[in-house]
C-alpha positions as CSV (number, residue, x, y, z in Angstrom):
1,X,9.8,-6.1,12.3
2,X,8.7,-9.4,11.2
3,X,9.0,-10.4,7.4
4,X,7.0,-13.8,6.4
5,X,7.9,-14.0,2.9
6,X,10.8,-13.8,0.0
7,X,10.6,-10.1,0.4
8,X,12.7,-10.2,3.9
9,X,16.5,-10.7,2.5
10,X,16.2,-7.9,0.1
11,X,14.5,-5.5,2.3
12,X,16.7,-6.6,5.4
13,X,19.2,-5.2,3.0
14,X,18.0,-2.1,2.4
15,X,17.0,-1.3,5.4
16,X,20.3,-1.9,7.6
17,X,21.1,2.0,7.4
18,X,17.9,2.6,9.3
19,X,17.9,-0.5,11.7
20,X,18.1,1.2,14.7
21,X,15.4,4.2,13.5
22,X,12.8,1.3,12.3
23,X,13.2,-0.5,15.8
24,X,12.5,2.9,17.7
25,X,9.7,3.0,15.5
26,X,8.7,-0.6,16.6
27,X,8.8,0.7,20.3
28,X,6.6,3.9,19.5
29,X,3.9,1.8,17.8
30,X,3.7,-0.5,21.0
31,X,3.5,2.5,23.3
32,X,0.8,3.7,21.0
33,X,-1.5,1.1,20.2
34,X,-1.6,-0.7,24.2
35,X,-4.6,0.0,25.7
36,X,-6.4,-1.1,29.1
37,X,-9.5,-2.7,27.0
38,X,-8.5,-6.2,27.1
39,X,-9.8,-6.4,23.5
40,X,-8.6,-4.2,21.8
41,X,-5.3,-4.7,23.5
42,X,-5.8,-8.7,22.3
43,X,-6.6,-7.1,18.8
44,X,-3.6,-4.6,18.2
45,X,-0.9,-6.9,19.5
46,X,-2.7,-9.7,17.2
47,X,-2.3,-7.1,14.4
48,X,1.0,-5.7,14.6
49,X,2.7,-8.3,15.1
50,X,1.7,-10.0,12.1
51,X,4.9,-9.0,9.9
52,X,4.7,-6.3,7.4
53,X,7.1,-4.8,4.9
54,X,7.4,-0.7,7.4
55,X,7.5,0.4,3.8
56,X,6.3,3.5,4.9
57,X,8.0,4.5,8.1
58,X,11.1,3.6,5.8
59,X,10.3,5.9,3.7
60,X,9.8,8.6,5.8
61,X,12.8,7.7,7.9
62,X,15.3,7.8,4.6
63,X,13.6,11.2,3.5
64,X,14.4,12.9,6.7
65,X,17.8,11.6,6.6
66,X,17.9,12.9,2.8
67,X,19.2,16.3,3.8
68,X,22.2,14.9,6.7
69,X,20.2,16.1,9.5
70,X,19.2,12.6,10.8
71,X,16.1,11.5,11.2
72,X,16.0,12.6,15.5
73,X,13.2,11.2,17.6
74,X,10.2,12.6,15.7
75,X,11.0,10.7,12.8
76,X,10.0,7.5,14.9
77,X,6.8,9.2,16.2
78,X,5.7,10.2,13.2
79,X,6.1,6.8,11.0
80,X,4.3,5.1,13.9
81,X,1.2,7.3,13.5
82,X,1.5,6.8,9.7
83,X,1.6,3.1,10.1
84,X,-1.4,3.2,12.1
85,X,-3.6,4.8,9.8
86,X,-1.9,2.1,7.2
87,X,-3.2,-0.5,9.6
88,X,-6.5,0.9,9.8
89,X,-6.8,1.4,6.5
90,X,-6.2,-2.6,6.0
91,X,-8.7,-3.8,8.5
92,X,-11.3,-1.8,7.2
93,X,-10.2,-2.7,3.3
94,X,-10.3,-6.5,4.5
95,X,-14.1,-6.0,5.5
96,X,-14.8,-4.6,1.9
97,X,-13.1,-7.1,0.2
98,X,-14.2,-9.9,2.4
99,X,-10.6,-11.4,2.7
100,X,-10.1,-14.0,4.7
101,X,-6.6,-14.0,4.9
102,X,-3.4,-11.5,5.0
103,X,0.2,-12.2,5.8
104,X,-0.9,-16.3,6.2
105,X,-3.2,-15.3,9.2
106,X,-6.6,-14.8,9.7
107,X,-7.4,-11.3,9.4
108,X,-8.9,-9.2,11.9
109,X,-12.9,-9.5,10.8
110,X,-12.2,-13.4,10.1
111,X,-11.6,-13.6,13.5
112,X,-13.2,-11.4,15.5
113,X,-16.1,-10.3,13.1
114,X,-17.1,-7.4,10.9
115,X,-18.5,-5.3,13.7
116,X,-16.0,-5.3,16.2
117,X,-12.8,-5.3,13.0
118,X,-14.8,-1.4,11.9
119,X,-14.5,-0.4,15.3
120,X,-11.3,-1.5,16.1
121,X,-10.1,0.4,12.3
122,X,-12.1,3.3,13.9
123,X,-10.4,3.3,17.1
124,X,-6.8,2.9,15.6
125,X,-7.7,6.1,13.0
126,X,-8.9,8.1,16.0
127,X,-5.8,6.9,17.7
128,X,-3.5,8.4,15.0
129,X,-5.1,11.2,14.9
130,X,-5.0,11.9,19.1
131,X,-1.7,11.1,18.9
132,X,-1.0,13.7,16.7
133,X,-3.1,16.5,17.6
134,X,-1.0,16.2,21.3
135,X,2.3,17.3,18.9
136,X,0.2,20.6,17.9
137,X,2.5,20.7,14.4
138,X,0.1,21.0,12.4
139,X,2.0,21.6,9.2
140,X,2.4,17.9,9.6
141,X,-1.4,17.5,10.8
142,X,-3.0,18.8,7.9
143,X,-0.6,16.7,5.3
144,X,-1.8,13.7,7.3
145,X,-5.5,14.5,7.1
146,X,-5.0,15.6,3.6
147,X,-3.7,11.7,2.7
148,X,-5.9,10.1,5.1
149,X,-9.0,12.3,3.0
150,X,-8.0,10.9,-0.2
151,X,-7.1,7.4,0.8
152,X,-11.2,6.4,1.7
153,X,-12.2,8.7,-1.1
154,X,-9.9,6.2,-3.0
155,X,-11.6,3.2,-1.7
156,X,-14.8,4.9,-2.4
157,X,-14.3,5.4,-6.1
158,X,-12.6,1.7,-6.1
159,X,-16.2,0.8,-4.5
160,X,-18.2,2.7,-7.5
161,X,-16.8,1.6,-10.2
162,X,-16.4,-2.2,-9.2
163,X,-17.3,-4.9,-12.0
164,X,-17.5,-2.0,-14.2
165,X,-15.7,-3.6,-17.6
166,X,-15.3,-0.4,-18.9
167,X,-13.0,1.4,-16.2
168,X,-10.4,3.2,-18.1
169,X,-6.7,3.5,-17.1
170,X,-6.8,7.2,-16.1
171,X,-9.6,6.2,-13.8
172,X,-8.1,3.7,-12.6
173,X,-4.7,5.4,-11.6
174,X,-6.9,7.8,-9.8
175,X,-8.1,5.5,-7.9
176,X,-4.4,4.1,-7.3
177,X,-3.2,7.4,-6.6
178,X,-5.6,8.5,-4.1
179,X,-6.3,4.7,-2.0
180,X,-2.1,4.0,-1.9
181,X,0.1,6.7,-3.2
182,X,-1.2,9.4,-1.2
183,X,-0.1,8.1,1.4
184,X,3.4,6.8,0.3
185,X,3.8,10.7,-0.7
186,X,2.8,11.7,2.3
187,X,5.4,9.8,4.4
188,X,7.5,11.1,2.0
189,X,6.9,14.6,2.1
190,X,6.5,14.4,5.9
191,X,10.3,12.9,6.1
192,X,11.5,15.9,3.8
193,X,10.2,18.5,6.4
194,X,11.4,16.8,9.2
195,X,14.9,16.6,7.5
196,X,14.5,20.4,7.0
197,X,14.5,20.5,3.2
198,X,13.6,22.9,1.3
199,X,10.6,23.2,-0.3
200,X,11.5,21.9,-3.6
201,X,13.0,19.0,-2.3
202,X,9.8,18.0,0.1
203,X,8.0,18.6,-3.2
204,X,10.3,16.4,-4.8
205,X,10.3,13.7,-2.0
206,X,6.2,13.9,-2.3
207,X,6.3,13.1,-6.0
208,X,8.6,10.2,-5.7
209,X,6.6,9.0,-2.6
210,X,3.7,9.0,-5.0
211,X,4.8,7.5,-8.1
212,X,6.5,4.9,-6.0
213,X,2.6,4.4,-4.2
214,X,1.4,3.6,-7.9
215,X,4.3,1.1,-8.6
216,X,3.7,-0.2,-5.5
217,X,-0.3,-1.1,-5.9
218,X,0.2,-1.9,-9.7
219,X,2.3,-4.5,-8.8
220,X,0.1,-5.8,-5.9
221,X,-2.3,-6.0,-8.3
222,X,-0.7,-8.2,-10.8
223,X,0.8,-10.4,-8.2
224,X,-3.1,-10.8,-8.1
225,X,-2.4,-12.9,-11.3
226,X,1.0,-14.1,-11.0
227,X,1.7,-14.7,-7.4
228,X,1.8,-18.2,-5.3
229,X,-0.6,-18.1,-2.3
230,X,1.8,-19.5,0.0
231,X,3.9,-16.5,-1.1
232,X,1.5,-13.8,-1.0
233,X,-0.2,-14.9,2.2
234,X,-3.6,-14.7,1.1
235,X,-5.2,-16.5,-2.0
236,X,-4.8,-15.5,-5.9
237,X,-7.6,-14.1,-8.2
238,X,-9.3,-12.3,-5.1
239,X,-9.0,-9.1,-6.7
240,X,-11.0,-10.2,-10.1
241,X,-13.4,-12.3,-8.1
242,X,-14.4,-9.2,-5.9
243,X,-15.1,-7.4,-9.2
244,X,-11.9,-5.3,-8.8
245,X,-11.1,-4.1,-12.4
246,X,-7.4,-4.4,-12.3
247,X,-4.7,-3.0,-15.1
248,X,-3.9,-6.1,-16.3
249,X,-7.5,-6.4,-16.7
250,X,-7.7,-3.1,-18.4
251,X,-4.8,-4.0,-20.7
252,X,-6.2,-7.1,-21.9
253,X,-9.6,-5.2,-22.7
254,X,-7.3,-3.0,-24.9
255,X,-5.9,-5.9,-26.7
256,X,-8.5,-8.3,-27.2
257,X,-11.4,-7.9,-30.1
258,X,-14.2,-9.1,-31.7
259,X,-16.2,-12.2,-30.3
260,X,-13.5,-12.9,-27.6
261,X,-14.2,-9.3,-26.2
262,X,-17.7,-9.7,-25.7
263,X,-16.7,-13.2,-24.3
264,X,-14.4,-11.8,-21.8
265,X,-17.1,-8.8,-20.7
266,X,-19.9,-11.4,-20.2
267,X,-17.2,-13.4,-18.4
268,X,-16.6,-10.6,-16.0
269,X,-20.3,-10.2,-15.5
270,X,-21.1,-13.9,-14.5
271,X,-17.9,-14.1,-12.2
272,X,-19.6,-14.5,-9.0
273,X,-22.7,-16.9,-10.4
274,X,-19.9,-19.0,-12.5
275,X,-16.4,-20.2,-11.2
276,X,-14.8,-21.3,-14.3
277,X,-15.5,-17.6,-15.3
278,X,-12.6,-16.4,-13.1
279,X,-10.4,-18.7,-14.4
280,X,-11.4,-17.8,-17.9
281,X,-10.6,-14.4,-17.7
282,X,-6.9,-15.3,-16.2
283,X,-6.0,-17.5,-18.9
284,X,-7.2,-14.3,-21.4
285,X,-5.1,-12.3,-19.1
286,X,-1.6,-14.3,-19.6
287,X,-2.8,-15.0,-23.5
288,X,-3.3,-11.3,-24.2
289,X,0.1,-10.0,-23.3
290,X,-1.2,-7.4,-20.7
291,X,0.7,-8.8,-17.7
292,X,3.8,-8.0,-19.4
293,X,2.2,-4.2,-20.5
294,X,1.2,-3.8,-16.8
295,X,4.9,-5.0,-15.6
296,X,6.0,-2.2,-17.6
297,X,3.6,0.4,-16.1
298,X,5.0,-0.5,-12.7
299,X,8.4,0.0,-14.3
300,X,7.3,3.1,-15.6
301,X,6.4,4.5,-12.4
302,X,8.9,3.8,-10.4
303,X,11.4,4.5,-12.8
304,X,9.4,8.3,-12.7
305,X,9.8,8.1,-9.0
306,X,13.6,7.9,-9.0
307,X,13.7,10.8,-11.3
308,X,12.2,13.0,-8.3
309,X,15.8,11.9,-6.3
310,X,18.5,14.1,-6.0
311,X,21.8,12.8,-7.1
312,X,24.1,11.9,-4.7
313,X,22.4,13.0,-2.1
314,X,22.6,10.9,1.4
315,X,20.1,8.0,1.3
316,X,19.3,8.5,-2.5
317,X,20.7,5.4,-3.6
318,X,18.8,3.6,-1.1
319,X,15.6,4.7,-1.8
320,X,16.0,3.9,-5.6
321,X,16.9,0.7,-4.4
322,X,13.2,0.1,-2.6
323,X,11.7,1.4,-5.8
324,X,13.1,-1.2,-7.8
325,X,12.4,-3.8,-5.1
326,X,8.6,-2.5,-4.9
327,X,8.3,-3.7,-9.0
328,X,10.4,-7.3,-8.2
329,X,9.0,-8.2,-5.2
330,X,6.8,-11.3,-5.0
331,X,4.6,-10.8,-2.3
C-alpha cells in the first residue's frame, strides 16, 4: 500500500498487526485485476496503484482476527474482492460527480474518458463478482450483493435529491448509510464469519462496520469545507458546487433564520450560474457553527461504533483506534 497524505503515519501505526495480511491482500488484488486487454490492464495498474487508505480490507482482516482464529488465506481473497467493488464504486462516482482529480492524480474518466471509465467500473464489478461466485460460499455472496445493492441505490437517492435545500438529516444519513456504510459493515460482518464468531458478534462487527461507514463519509464530507487541496488530493467545495447537500449544510439550514435563510437557499440555487455563490455559502457554513455540530455527529457515530466492540477481545483496541482516526483524519 501506498499512502500520499498526513493520514500514512497514523494508519502505518495501526495497521502493523496486519502488515503481512494487507500485503497478501496487495498480491490478490494484482492477480485479480491483470488482464490480457492491454487497456484495461493499463487502466487497473493506473488505478490501484494510486495509494489508498485499504480501510476496508483492514477492517475485515481485524474482524476475522477478533475471535483468535487468524484471519487464514480467505481473509486476503475476500478484502481484495471488496476493494474492487470499492474501486468500482469510485470510478463510476467520479463520472457523476465530474471530478477531475483523486489522490493528486487524474482520475480514471479525466483521462481516459467517460465511456471507456463506465466500462472499465463495469468490468471491475463483474470482476468481483466472478471472482466470487468461483468460491461458491454464498453466505458470503449474498452479504456482498446485499452491500453492493444498497451502495448504487445510495448514489441513486444522493442523485435525486441533489441541490434540494431542504434534504433533512434522516434523509441524508440514509443516503450515508446505504452509498458508504453498507459496505464498511459488510467487510465487517464478512471478517466476523470468517473468524467463526458467533452470530451476535458478526451482528455486532456489522453494526460497528456501519456506524464507523457514517463517521467515515461525514467527515469526508466536511473536509469538503475544511480540508487543504494539496491534502485532500482533489479540490475543496466540490461537494457543494455539485449540489451535494451536505450535513454541515444541513446544520447550518437549522441554525440560520429570517432574511439570511432565504439568502442562503437562493444562494444554493444560483451556485452553478454564480461563483461567489459557493463561497458565500462556506463563509455561512464556518459563521453558523455547523462545522463544529457536524464534527460532533462524526464523533457521535464512531463513538456508537466502538460500543458494538467487545472488550478485550483480540484486535478490539485496534479497531477503536481506526474509528477515532476515521473522525481526525485530514484527508
Amino acid at each position: 500500500m501506498t499512502e500520499t497524505n498526513d493520514s500514512a503515519l497514523p494508519l502505518a501505526g495501526l495497521y502493523a498487526e496486519i502488515r503481512p495480511d494487507l500485503d497478501r491482500v496487495e498480491s490478490r488484488l494484482s492477480e485479480m485485476i491483470r488482464s490480457d486487454n492491454p487497456l484495461v490492464d493499463e487502466i487497473n495498474a493506473y488505478l490501484f496503484t494510486a495509494g489508498g487508505k485499504r480501510l476496508r480490507p483492514a477492517l475485515l482482516t481485524l474482524c476475522a482476527r477478533m475471535t483468535g482464529n487468524g484471519a487464514g488465506p480467505d481473509a486476503a481473497f475476500w478484502s481484495a474482492v471488496i476493494e474492487i467493488i470499492h474501486a468500482a464504486s469510485l470510478v463510476h462516482d467520479d463520472i457523476v460527480d465530474r471530478t477531475d482529480t483523486r489522490r493528486g492524480r487524474e482520475t480514471v474518466h479525466s483521462r481516459w474518458g467517460a465511456n471507456i471509465t463506465v466500462l472499465l467500473g463495469d468490468h471491475l464489478f463483474i470482476r468481483a463478482i466472478h471472482e466470487a461466485l468461483r468460491t461458491r460460499r454464498y453466505e458470503i455472496i449474498d452479504v456482498l450483493s446485499e452491500a453492493t445493492e444498497r451502495m448504487i441505490e445510495g448514489e441513486l437517492l444522493e442523485c435525486a435529491v441533489s441541490g434540494d435545500p431542504l434534504l433533512t438529516e434522516d434523509r441524508y444519513l440514509e443516503i450515508l448509510d446505504k452509498k458508504t456504510a453498507a459496505l464498511f459493515g459488510a467487510a465487517c460482518r464478512i471478517g466476523g464469519m470468517l473468524g467463526r464468531a458467533d452470530p451476535d458478534l458478526v451482528r455486532r462487527l456489522e453494526e460497528f462496520g456501519r456506524n464507523l461507514g457514517l463517521a467515515f463519509q461525514i467527515t469526508d464530507d466536511l473536509l469538503d469545507f475544511t480540508g487543504r487541496p494539496d491534502t485532500l488530493g482533489k479540490p475543496v467545495l466540490t461537494d457543494l458546487r455539485e449540489g451535494r447537500i451536505t450535513l454541515p449544510v444541513i446544520c447550518a439550514l437549522r441554525k440560520i433564520g429570517g432574511p439570511a435563510r432565504t439568502d442562503f437557499i437562493a444562494r444554493i440555487a444560483a451556485r452553478e450560474d454564480d461563483p461567489s455563490a459557493v463561497e458565500a455559502i462556506r463563509d455561512a457554513v464556518f459563521a453558523s457553527g455547523a462545522i463544529t455540530e457536524a464534527a460532533a455527529a462524526a464523533a457521535a457515530c464512531a463513538a456508537k461504533a466502538k460500543s458494538f466492540l467487545p472488550d478485550e477481545a483480540p484486535t478490539a483496541r485496534t479497531l477503536a483506534a481506526l474509528a477515532d482516526f476515521v473522525c481526525g483524519r485530514n484527508a
